[in-house]
Backbone as CSV, one residue per row, in Angstrom:
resi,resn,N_x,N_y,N_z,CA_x,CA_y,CA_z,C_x,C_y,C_z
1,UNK,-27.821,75.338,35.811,-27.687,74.284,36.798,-28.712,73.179,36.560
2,UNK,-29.861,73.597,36.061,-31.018,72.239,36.249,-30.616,71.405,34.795
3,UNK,-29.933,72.167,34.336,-29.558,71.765,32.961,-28.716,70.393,32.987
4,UNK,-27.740,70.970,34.127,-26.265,69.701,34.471,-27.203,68.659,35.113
5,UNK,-28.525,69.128,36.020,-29.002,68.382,36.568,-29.613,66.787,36.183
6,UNK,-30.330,67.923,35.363,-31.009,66.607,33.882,-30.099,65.667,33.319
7,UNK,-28.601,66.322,33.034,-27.801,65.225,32.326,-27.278,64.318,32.861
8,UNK,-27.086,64.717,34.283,-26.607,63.970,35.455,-28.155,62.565,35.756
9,UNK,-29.229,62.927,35.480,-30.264,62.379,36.202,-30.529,61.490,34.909
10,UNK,-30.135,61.797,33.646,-30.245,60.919,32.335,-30.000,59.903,32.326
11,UNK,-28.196,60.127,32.380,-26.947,59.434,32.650,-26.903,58.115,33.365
12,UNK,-27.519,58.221,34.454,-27.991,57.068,35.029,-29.371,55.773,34.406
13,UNK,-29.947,56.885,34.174,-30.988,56.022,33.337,-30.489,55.494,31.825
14,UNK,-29.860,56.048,30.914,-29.036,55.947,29.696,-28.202,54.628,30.245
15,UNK,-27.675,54.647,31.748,-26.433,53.326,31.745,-27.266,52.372,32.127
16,UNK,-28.308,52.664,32.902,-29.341,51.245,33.350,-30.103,51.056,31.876
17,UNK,-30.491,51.463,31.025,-30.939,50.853,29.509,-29.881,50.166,29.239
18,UNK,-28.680,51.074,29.237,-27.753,49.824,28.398,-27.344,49.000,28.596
19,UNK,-27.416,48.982,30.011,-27.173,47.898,30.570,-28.683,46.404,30.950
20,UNK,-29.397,47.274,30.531,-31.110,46.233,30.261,-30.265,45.577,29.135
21,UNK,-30.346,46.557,27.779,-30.072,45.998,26.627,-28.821,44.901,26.163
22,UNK,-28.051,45.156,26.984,-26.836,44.042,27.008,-27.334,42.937,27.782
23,UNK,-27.871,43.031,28.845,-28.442,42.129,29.296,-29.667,41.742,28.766
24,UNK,-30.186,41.753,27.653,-31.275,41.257,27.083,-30.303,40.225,25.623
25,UNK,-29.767,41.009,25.477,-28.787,40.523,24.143,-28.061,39.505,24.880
26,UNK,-27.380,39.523,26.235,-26.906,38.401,26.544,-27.992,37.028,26.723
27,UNK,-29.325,37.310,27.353,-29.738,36.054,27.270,-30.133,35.870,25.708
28,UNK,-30.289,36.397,24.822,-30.700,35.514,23.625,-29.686,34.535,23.710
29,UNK,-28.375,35.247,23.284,-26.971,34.614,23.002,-26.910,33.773,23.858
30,UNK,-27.161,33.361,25.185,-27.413,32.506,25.952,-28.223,31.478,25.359
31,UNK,-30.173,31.732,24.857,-30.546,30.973,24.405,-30.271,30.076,23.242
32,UNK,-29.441,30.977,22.023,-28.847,30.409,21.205,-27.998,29.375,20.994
33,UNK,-26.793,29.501,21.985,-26.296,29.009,22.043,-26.545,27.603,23.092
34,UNK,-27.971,27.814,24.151,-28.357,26.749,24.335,-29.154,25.530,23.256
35,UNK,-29.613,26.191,22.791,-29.942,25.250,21.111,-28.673,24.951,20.398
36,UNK,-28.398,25.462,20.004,-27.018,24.740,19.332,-26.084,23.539,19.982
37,UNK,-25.932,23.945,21.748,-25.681,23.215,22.628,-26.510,21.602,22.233
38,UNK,-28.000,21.350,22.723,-28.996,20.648,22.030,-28.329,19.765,20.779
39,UNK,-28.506,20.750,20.096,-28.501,20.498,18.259,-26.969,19.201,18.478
40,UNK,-25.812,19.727,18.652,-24.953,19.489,18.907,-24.696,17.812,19.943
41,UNK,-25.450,17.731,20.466,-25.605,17.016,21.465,-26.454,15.340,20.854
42,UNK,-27.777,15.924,20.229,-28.611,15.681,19.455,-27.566,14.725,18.273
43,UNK,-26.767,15.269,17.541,-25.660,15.031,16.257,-24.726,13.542,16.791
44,UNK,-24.083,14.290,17.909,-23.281,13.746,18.508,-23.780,12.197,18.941
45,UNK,-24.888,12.011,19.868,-25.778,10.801,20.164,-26.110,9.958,18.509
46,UNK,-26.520,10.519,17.740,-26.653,10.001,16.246,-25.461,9.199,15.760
47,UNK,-24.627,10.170,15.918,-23.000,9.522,15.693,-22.625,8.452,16.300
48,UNK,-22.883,8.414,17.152,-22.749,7.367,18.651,-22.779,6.102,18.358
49,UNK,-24.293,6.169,17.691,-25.061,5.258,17.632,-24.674,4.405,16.325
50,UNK,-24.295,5.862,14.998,-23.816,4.695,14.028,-22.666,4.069,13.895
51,UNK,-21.537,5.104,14.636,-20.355,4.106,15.469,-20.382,2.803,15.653
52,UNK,-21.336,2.535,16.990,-21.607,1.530,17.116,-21.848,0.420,16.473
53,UNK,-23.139,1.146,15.522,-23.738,0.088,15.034,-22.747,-0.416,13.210
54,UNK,-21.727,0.389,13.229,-20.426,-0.080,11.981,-19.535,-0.607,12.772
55,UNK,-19.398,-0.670,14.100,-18.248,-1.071,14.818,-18.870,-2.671,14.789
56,UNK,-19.687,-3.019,15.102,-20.292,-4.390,15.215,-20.472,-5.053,13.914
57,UNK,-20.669,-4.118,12.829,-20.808,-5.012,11.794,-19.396,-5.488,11.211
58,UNK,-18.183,-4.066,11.360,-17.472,-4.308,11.280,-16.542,-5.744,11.968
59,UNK,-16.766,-5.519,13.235,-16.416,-6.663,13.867,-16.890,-8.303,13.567
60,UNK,-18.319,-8.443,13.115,-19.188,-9.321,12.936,-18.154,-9.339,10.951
61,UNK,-18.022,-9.040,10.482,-17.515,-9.409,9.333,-15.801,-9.637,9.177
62,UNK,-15.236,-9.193,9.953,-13.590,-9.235,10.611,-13.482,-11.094,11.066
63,UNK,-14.818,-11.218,11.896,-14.844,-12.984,12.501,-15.180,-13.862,11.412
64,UNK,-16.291,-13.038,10.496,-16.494,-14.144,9.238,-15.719,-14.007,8.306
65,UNK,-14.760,-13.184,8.081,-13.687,-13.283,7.287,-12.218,-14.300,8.084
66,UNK,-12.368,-14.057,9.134,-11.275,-15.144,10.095,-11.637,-16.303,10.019
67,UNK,-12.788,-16.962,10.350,-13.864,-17.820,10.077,-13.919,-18.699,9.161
68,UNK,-13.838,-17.877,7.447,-13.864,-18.898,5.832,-12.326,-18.840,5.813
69,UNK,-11.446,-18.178,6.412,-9.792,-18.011,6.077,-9.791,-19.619,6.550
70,UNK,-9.907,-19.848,8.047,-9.862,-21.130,8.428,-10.136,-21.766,8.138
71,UNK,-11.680,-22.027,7.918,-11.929,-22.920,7.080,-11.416,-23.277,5.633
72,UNK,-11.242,-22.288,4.763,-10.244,-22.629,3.870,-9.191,-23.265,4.375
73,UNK,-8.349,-23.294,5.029,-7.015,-23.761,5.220,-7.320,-25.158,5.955
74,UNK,-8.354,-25.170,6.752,-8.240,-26.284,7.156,-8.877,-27.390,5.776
75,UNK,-9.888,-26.874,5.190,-10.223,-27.786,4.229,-9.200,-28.119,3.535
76,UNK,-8.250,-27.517,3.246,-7.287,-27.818,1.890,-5.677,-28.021,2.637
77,UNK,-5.699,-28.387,3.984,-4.497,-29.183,4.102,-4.613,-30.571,4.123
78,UNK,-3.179,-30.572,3.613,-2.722,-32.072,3.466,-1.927,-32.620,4.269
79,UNK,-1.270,-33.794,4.290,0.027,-33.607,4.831,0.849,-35.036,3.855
80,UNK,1.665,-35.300,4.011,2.267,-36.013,3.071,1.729,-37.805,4.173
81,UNK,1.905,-38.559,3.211,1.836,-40.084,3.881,2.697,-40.526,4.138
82,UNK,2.998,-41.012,5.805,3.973,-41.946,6.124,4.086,-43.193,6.161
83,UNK,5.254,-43.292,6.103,5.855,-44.867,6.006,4.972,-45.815,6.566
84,UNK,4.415,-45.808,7.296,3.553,-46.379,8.347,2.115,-46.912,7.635
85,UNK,1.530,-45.883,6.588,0.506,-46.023,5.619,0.819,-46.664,4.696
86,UNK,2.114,-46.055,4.088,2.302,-46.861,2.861,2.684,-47.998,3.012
87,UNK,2.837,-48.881,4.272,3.100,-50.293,4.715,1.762,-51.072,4.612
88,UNK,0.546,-49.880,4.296,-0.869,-50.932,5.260,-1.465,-50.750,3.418
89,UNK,-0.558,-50.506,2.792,-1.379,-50.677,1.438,-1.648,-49.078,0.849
90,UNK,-1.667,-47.693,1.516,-2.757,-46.755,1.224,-1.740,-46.014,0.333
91,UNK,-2.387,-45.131,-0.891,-1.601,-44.645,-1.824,-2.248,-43.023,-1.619
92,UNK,-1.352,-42.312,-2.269,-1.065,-40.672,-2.135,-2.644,-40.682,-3.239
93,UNK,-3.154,-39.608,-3.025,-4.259,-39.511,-3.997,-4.277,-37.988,-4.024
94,UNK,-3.256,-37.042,-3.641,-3.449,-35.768,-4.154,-1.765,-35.359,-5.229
95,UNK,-2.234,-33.820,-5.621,-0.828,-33.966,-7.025,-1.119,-32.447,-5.939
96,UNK,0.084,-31.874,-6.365,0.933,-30.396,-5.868,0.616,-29.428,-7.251
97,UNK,0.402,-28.682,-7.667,0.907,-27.504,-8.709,1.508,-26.419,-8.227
98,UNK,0.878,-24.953,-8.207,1.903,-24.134,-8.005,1.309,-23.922,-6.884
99,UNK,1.577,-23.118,-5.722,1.692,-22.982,-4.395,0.285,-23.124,-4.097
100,UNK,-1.019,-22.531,-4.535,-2.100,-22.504,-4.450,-2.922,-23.778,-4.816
101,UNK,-2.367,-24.661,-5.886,-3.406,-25.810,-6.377,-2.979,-26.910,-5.803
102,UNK,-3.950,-27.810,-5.727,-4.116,-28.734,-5.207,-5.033,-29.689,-6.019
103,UNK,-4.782,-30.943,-5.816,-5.771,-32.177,-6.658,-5.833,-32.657,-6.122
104,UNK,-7.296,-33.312,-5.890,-7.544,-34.363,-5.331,-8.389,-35.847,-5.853
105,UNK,-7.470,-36.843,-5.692,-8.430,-37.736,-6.713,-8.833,-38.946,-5.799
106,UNK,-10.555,-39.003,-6.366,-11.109,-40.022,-5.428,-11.462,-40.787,-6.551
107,UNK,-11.687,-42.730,-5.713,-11.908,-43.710,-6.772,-13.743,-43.467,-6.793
108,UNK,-14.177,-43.742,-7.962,-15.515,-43.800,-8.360,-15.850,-45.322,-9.174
């Protein structure tokens, strides 16, 4: 009988250890995974930031590429001379080539 007694009186102590020990193993895994949490967090804000800071350059080079487009086009249109000019004396001073060229001739 003192025998069953002991195993009975173990038993309890055997489930409260294991149950310490799971509960010790759970907070590491807790702590762990609060660092990684961190770490993670930490990465993420980094990212954020260089997002940002390619989103703006990106953007800032998107306007200066819109920017010389225009200005190209506006520098290099023409338009043909009307009747109206060529009455007051003024003569054509550019030539056409292929879709892209253009001449322009000034008197010196």
């Amino acid at each position: 009988y003192s025998q069953v007694l002991m195993n009975k009186q173990s038993q309890p102590e055997s489930s409260a250890a294991k149950k310490q020990e799971e509960l010790e193993r759970l907070k590491e895994e807790n702590n762990e995974l609060k660092i990684s949490v961190k770490l993670n967090e930490t990465q993420l804000d980094e990212a954020m930031k260089k997002y940002k800071k390619e989103a703006k350059e990106r953007k800032r080079l998107y306007n200066e590429i819109q920017e010389l487009k225009g200005n190209i086009r506006v520098y290099c249109r023409c338009r043909p001379i009307s009747q109206k000019e060529l009455d007051r004396g003024a003569t054509d001073v550019t030539t056409f080539g292929d879709v892209d060229d253009c001449t322009l001739f000034t008197e010196q």
